[in-house]
C-alpha positions as CSV (number, residue, x, y, z in Angstrom):
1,X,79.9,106.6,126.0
2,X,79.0,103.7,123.6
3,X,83.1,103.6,122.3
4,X,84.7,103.2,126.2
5,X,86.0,105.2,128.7
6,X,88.5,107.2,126.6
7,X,86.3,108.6,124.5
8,X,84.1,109.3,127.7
9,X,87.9,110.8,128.9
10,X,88.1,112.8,125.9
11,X,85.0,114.3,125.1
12,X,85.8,115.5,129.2
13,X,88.8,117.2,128.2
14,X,87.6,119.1,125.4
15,X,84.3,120.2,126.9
16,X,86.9,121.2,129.9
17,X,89.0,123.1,128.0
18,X,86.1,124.9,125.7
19,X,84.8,126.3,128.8
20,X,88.2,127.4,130.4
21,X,88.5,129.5,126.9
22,X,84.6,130.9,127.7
23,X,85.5,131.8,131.2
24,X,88.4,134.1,129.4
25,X,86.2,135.7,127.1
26,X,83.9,137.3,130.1
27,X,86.7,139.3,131.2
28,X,86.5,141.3,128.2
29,X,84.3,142.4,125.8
30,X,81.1,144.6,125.6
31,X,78.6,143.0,128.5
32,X,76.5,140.9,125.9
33,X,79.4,139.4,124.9
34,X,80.0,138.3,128.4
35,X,77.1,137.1,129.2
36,X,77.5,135.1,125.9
37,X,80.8,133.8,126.8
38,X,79.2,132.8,130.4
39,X,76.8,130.8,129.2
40,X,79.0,128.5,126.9
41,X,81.4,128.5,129.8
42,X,78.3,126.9,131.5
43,X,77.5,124.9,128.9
44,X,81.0,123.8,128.7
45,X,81.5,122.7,132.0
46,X,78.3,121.2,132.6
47,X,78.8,118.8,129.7
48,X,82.5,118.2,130.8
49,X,80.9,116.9,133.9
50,X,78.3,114.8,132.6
51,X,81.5,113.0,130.2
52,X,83.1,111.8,133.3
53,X,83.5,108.1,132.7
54,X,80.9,106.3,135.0
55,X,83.0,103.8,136.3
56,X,84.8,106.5,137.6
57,X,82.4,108.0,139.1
58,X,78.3,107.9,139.0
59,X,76.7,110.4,140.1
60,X,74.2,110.5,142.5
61,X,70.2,109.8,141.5
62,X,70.1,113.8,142.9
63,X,72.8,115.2,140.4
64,X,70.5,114.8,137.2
65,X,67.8,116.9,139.4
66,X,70.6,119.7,139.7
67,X,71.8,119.6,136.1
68,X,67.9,119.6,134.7
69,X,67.1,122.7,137.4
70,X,70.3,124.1,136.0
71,X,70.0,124.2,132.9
72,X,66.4,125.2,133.0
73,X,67.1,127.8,134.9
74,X,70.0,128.5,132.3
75,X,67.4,128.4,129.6
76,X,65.1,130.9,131.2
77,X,67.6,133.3,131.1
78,X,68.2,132.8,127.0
79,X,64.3,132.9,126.4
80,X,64.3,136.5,126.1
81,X,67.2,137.1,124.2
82,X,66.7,134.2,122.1
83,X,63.7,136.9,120.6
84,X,65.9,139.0,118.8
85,X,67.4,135.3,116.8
86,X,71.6,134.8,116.4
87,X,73.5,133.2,118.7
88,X,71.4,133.4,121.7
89,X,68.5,131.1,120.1
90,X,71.5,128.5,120.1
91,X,72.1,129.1,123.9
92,X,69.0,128.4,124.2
93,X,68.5,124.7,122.3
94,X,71.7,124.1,123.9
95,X,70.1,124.5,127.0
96,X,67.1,122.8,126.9
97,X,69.2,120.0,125.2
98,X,70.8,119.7,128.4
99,X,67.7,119.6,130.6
100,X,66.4,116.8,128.0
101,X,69.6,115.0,128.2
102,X,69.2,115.3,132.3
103,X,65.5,114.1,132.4
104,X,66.2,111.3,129.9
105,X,69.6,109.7,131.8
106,X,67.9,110.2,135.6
107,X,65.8,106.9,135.3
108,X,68.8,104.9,134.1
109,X,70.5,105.9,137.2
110,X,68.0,105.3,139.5
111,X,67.0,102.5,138.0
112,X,70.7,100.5,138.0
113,X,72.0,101.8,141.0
114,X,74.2,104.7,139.2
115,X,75.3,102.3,136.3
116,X,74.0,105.1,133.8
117,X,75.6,108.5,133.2
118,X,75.1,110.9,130.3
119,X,77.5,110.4,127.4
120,X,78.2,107.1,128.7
121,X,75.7,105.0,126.8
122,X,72.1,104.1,127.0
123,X,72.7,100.5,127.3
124,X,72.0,100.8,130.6
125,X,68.4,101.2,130.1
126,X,68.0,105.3,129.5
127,X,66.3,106.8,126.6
128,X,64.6,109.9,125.5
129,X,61.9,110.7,122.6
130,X,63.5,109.0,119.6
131,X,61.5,111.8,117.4
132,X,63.1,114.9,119.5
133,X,66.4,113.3,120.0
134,X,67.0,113.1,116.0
135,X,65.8,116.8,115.7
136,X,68.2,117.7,118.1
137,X,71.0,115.5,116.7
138,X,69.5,116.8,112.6
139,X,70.5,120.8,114.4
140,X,73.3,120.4,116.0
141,X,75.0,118.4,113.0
142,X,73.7,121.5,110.6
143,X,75.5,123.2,113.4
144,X,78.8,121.9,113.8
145,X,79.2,122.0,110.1
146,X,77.7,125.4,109.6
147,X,80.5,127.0,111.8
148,X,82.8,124.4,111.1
149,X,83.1,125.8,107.5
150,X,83.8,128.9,108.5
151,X,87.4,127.6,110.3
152,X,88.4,126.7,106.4
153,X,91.1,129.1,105.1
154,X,88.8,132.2,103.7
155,X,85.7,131.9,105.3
156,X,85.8,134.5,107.6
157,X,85.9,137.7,105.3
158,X,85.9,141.3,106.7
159,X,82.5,143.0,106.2
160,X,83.3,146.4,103.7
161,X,82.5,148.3,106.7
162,X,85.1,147.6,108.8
163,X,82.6,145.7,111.4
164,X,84.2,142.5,113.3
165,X,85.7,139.3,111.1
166,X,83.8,136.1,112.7
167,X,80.4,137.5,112.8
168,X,76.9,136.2,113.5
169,X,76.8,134.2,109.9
170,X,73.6,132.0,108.3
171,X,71.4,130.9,110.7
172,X,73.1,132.3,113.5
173,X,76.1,130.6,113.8
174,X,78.3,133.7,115.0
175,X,81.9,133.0,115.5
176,X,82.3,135.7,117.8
177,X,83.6,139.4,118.0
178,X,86.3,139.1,120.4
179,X,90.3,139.5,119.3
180,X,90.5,135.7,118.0
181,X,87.4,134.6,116.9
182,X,88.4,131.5,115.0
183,X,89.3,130.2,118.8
184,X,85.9,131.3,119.8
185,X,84.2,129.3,116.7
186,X,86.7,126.2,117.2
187,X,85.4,126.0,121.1
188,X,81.8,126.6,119.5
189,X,82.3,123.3,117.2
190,X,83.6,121.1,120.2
191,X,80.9,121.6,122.4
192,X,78.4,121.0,119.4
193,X,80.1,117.7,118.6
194,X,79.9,117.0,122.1
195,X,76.3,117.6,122.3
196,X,75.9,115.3,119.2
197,X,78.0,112.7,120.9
198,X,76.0,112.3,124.1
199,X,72.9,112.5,122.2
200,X,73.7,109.6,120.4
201,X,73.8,107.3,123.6
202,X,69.8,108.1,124.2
């Protein structure tokens, strides 16, 4: 990224460690809440991957390919339960931010013989759309601070009717109905900062 390799290091770490946490969460819980925790384990991992400093190591001009056929493939699974709103329609920006992300960073690879990488900084000659990159960076700030808000001490509030604490909340930023779903909503918030972050480098 534009602020050095550490940042690069830690944004790796985090994304890491959010999708460990997701790849919990699909042994338990009712199957859409699986599935849920799958594709932010996904999410997770693919964007812990795509932190990896590039003087480390840069990927081949192939990898964006994979990522973009990835995560489009990732995004036609959220298309049809991205209908019915909540979480899911998130899954789904996410993913398509990812193919952008992967479209956007393959020339600069190609192009500087792997000197680009995706989080690591557009100076090396990669861009996107300047209009759809600021929508995507305008959501996922509303985002991160939408579910961020609801980590402060008495946010999350039981519903009268006993259903789960952490649930879908305003715009459908759920924060989960597994047994600790502040954890859940924290992992949430990293991976949305993370997305900001690396669209700031187009």
């Amino acid at each position: 990224m534009h602020g050095g390799a550490s940042t690069g290091w830690l944004l790796m770490v985090l994304c890491a460690v959010s999708g460990a946490y997701c790849l919990l969460r699909t042994r338990t819980g009712t199957p859409r809440e699986r599935r849920t925790a799958r594709s932010e384990a996904l999410m997770g991992f693919g964007m812990a991957a795509m932190a990896v400093p590039a003087a480390v190591l840069s990927p081949p001009g192939w990898a964006w390919a994979v990522y973009a056929v990835l995560f489009g493939t990732a995004a036609v699974r959220a298309l049809r339960p991205a209908l019915s709103g909540g979480h899911h329609l998130h899954h789904l920006v996410g993913s398509l931010a990812m193919v952008y992300m992967a479209v956007a960073m393959a020339p600069a690879v190609t192009g500087s013989g792997g000197g680009g990488h995706a989080g690591h900084g557009a100076a090396a000659g990669a861009g996107g759309i300047p209009l759809l990159t600021g929508l995507l960076l305008v959501y996922y700030a509303f985002y991160v601070l939408g579910s961020a808000g609801r980590l402060l001490p008495g946010a999350a509030v039981a519903p009268a009717g006993g259903g789960s604490v952490g649930g879908p909340g305003p715009g459908g930023f759920g924060g989960g109905t597994d047994g600790r779903p502040e954890l859940t909503t924290a992992c949430r918030v990293t991976m949305g900062i993370g997305m900001f972050a690396m669209l700031l480098t187009l």
